[in-house]
C-alpha positions in Angstrom: -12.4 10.4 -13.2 -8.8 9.9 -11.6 -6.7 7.5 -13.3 -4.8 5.7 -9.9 -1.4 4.9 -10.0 -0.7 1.9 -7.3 2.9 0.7 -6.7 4.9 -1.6 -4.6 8.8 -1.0 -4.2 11.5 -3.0 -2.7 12.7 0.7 -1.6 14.0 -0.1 2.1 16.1 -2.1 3.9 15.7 -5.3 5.7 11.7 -6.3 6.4 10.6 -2.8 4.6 9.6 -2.2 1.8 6.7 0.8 0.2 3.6 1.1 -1.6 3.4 4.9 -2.9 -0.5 5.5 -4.1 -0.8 8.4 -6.8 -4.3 10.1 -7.4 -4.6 13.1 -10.2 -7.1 15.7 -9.9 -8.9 13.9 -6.7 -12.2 15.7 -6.7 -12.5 17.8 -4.1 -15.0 16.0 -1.4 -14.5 12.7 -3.6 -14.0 9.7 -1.3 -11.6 6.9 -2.2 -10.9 3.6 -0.2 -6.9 2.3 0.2 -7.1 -0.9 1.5 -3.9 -3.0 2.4 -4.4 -7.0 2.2 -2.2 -9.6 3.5 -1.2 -12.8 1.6 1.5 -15.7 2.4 2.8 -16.1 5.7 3.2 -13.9 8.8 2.0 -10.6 9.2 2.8 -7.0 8.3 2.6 -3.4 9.8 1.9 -0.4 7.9 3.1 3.3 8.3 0.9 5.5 6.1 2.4 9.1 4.6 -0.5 10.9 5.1 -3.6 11.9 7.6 -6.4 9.5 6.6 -10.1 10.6 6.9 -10.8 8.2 9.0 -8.8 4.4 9.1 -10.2 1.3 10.0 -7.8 -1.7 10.4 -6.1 -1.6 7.5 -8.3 -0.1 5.3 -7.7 4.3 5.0 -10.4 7.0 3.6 -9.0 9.7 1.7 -11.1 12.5 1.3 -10.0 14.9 -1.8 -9.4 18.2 -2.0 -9.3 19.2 -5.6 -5.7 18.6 -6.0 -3.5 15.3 -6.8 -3.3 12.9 -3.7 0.5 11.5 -3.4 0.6 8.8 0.1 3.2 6.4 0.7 2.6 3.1 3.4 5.5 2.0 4.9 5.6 -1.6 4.7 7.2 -3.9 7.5 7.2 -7.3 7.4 7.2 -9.5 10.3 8.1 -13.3 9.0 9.9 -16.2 10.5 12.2 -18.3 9.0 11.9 -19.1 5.2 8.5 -17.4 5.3 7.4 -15.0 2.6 4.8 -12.7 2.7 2.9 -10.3 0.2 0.9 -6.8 1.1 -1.0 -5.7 -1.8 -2.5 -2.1 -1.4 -6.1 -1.5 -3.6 -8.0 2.0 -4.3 -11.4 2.3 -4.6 -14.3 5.2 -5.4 -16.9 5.2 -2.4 -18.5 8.7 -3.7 -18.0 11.5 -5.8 -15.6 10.3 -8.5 -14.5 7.0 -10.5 -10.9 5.4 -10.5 -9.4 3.8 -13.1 -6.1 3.1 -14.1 -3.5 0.8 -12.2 -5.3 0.7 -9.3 -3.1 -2.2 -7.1 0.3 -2.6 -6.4 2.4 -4.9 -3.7 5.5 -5.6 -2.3 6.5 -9.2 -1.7 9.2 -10.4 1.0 11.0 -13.6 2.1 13.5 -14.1 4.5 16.0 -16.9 4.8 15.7 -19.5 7.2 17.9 -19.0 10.3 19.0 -15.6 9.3 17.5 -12.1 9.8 17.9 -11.4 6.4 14.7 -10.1 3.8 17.0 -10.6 1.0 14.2 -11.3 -1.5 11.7 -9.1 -2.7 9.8 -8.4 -5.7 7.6 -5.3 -6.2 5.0 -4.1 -8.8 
C-alpha cells in the first residue's frame, strides 16, 4: 500500500502554477496512473519532473522501483480574458500495489479581463 500525497500550488508566476505527486515505498514493478484533467475555460500545458513509463495525452505511467516516487507537473495555463481554469491531477493503482491517501490535488487560475495578468489562484 502507498499512501499518495497529491497537491496543487500557486508556486509560479504568471499562468504557472505546480502539482507535486508524492508516492512512499512505490513497490518496485508497481504501476500507478497520474492523470491531469482540465475544468473551466481554456486549456493548459503540462511539464512533468520526471521520465514517465510511457504517457498518453495527459495521462503518465509510473513504474516503481522500490523506493518513494517524488514528480512535479508544471502547470501553464492558457486563458483569455476573465477566463479561469482548473487542472486537477489523480493517482491511480493499475497493478501491483493499492493507493490510498490524498490522492488529487489542483491548481486553479483566472486572469483579468484585458490584462495579462493570472493574479488569482487557489491551490489544494
Amino acid at each position: 500500500m502507498s499512501s499518495a500525497s497529491v497537491v496543487g500550488s500557486c508556486a509560479g508566476t504568471g499562468a504557472n502554477g505546480t502539482i507535486s505527486v508524492t508516492l512512499p515505498d512505490l513497490p518496485e514493478g508497481a504501476v500507478v496512473q497520474i492523470t491531469l484533467s482540465h475544468s473551466g475555460q481554456g486549456s493548459f500545458t503540462a511539464t512533468p519532473n520526471f521520465t514517465p513509463t510511457s504517457q498518453t495525452g495527459t495521462s503518465y505511467v509510473v513504474t516503481g522501483t522500490g523506493a518513494t516516487f517524488v514528480g512535479q507537473f508544471t502547470i501553464q495555463f492558457i486563458l483569455g480574458n476573465n477566463q479561469q481554469g482548473t487542472v486537477t491531477a489523480t493517482v491511480q493503482a493499475v497493478s501491483g500495489v493499492t493507493v490510498e491517501g490524498d490522492t488529487s490535488g489542483f491548481v486553479t487560475k483566472r486572469r483579468d479581463g484585458g490584462s495579462q495578468n493570472y493574479n488569482q489562484c487557489s491551490a489544494g
